[in-house]
N, C-alpha and C positions, 0 to 999 in steps of 0.2 A: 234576566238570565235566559240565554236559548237551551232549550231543552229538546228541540225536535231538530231534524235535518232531512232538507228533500234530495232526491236523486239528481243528480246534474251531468247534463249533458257537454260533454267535453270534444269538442272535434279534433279529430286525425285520431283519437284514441284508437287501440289495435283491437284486431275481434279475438280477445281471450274469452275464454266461458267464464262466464259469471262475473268480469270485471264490470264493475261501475265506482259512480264518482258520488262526493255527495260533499256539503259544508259542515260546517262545526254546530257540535250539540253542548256546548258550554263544558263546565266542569267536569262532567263523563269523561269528557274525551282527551284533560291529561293525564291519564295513566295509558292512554293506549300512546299519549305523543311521545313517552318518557320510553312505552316498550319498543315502539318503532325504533329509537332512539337508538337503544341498546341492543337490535338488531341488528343495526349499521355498523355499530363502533368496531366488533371485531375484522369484519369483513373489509372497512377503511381503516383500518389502526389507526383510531381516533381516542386520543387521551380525556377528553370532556365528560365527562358523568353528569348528567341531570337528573333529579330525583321527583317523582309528583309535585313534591312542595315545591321545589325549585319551578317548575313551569307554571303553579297557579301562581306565586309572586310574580313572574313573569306577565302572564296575561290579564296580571290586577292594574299591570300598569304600563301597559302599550300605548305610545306617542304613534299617531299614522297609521294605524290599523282597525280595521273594523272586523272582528272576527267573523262576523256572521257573512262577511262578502269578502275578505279576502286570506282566508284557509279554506285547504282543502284536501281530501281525504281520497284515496284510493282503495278500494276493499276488492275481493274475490272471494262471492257464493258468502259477502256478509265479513268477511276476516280482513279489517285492514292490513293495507303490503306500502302505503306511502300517504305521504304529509308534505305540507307545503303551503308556505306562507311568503305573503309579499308587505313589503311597507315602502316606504320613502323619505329622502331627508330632501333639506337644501342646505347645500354648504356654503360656507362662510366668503366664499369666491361668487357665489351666485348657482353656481351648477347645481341643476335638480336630477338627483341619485333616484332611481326606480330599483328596489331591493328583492330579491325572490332567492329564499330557500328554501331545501325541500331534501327529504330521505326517501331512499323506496328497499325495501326486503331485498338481499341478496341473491331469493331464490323468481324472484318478478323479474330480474335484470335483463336487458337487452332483447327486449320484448316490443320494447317501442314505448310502452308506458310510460317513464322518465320523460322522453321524447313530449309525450300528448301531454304532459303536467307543466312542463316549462314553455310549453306556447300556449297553456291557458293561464300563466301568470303572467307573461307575455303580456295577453289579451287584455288580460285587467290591469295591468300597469298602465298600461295605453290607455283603457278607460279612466284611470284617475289620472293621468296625465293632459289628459283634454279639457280637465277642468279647472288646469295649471295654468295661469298667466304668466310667460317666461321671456326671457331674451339670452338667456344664457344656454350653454349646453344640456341638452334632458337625454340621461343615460342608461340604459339597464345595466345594472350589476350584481356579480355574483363574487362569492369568497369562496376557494376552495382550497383545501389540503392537497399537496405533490400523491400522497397518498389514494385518493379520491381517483382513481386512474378514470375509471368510466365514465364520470362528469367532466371533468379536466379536456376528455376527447369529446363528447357531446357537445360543450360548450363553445369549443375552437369551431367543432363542423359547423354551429349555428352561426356561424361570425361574429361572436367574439374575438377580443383581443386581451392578451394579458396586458393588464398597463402599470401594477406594480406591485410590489413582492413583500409579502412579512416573511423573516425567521423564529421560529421558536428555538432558544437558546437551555442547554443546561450547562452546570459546573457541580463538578464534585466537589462534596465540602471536606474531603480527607487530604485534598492539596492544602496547601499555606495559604492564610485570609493576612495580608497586611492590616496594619492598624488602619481607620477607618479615622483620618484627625479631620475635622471642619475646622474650617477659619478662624480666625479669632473673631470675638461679638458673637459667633453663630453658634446659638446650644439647642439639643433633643428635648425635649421636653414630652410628657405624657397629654394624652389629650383627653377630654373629659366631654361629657354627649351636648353641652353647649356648643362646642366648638366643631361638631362634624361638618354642619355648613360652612365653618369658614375653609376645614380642610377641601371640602365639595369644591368650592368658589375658588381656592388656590390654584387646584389641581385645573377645572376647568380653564383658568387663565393661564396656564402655564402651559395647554394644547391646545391652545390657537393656533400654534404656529405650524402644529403639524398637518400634515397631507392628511385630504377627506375628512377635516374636521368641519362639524356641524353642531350648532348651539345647543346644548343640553336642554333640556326640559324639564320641568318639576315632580313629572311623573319616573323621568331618568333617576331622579336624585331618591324616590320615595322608594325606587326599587333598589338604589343602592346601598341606602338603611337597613333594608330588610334582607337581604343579600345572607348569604351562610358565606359568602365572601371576605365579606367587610369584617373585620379582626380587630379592631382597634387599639387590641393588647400589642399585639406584632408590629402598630406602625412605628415606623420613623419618621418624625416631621421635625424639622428645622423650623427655629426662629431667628430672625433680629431683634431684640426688645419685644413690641406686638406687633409684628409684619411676619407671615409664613412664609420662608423663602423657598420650602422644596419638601417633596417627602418619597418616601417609598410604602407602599400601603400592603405589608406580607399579609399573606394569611397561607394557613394550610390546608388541602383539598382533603377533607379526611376519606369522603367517598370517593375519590378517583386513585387517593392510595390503597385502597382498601379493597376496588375491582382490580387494580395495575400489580398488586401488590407491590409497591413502592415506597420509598421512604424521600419523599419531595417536601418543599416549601417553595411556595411562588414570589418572587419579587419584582411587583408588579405596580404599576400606577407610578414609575419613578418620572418627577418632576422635578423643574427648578425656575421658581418668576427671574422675566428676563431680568431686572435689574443685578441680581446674584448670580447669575452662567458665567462659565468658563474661570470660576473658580474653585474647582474640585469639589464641589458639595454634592453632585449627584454621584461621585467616585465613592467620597466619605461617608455618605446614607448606606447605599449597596454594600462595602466592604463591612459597615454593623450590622446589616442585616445580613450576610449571611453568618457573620458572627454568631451572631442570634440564633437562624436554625440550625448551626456545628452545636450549639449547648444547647437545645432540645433536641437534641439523638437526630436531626434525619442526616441521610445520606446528599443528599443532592438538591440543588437550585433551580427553577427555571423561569424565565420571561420570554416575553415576546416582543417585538421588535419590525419598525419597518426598515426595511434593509436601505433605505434612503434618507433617513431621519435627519430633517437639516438642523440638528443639533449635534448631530455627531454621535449620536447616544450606539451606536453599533461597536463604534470604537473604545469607548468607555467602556461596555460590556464584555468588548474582547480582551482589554486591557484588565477586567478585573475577574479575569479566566474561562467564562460563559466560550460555546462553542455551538454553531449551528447544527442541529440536528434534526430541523424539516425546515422546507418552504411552503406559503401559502402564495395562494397566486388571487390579484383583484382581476377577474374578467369585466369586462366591459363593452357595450354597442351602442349604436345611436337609438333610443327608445322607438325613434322615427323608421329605423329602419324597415323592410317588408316585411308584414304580415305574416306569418301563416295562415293558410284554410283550415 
């Protein structure tokens, strides 16, 4: 467990008084990543809530991250103001993804700071990238909310490029829910904690096919177990006999309704194995679940969605009354690209 953190030098950084950098001190330091967190959220009208617990299950089970070298921390006279971390995947096409995100205090902004933290993730992507044996494309990437104004123009100035877009969808559940019929052979069935790796392994195969998908890992799945996410009670999964043809994995955020004061249920993870598409079963999952949360009282639905989804699943959602109400944007550059000093 790291316990201690040295000072770290970061270049271009700006001459504020007192700003310095420094690595991570193990478990101490999520309750400051949870407050940084929630620092942000209002100032980005950012719906996500993470809670202490949520970030040490988080960093119980990071694939491609070493924390001790790649977080890092921004303070002033001692008082973190920003956080940031990098990882990396390879996807299922060959292309090796270089990841960095990062928060900084609303009241640090446009200081340059932001600035000196994204060309020392930069930096270190580039160093774990050197030690990547590749042929394919090697990119940096970043996610950001339409919201996120200050990143979104930071990110363009550095040459980035947007290169593709998710929507977050809601629908009110006071309009009309058609009935929700499957196929015939195809019934709901409850699931029982034998069966969650077969749901894991369903879902995983049934997003292969989507953009930026990248093989799952065991540590992926051991964080998914343990998830304040993962709802079991709420799912919907379809069978054929013993073959899982599709689910929708609800659960309710109780902590992001409870800051947003809202009354939501997510329907989320909707899936369907190729052999079963394009016969209404991801239509008929979705219209029972929000079934489902009209008769536990909430107000409103929401998913997210790539606005590309070569399944069509944008259409499906629109078709079952979902309506866009933010964009996310994937930035992207060639990891190769120039340096910074």
């Amino acid at each position: 467990m790291i316990t201690t953190a040295s000072s770290l030098k970061v270049p271009g950084a700006p001459s504020v008084p007192g700003l310095s950098f420094r690595n991570f001190r193990g478990e101490a330091d999520y309750p400051v990543i949870a407050s940084l967190l929630e620092s942000t959220r209002e100032a980005d009208q950012l719906d996500r809530v993470d809670t202490v617990e949520d970030i040490a299950k988080f960093f119980a089970h990071l694939s491609n991250c070493d924390p001790a070298q790649d977080v890092l921390f921004a303070e002033v006279d001692g008082d973190p103001i920003g956080y940031q971390r990098v990882t990396w995947v390879t996807e299922s096409d060959g292309d090796q993804i270089y990841m960095h995100y990062g928060v900084l205090s609303p009241a640090w902004r446009r200081r340059g700071i932001g600035r000196a933290m994204l060309h020392a993730a930069e930096a270190r992507l580039r160093k774990i990238g050197s030690s990547h044996e590749f042929t394919r494309p090697r990119l940096l990437q970043g996610f950001v909310s339409e919201s996120e104004v200050g990143t979104n123009a930071m990110l363009r100035a550095e040459g980035y490029r947007g290169i593709r877009y998710g929507f977050q969808m809601v629908r009110p559940l006071n309009e009309p829910i058609p009935a929700g019929i499957l196929p015939d052979g195809i019934e709901v069935r409850s699931i029982s904690p034998e069966q969650y790796r077969s749901v894991w392994l369903a879902a995983d195969e049934a997003f292969r096919d989507e953009w930026g998908y990248s093989p799952r890992t065991e540590e992926d799945y051991r964080l998914w177990l343990e998830a304040r996410w993962t709802q079991p009670a709420l799912w919907r999964v379809a069978w054929d006999g013993d073959q899982i043809v599709g689910m929708v994995l609800n659960y309710v955020d109780t902590e992001e309704n409870r800051v947003h004061n809202r009354s939501r249920g997510y329907t989320e993870s909707i899936s369907v194995r190729r052999p079963w598409r394009t016969r209404g079963v991801a239509t008929a999952l979705l219209l029972q679940s929000l079934a489902l949360l009209r008769e536990m009282g909430f107000q409103e639905a929401a998913l997210g969605v790539d606005s590309e989804n070569p399944t069509g699943a944008l259409r499906v959602y629109e078709g079952a009354g979902f309506r866009v109400v933010r964009k996310f944007t994937v930035y992207r550059k060639p990891l190769d690209a120039t340096a910074h000093a």
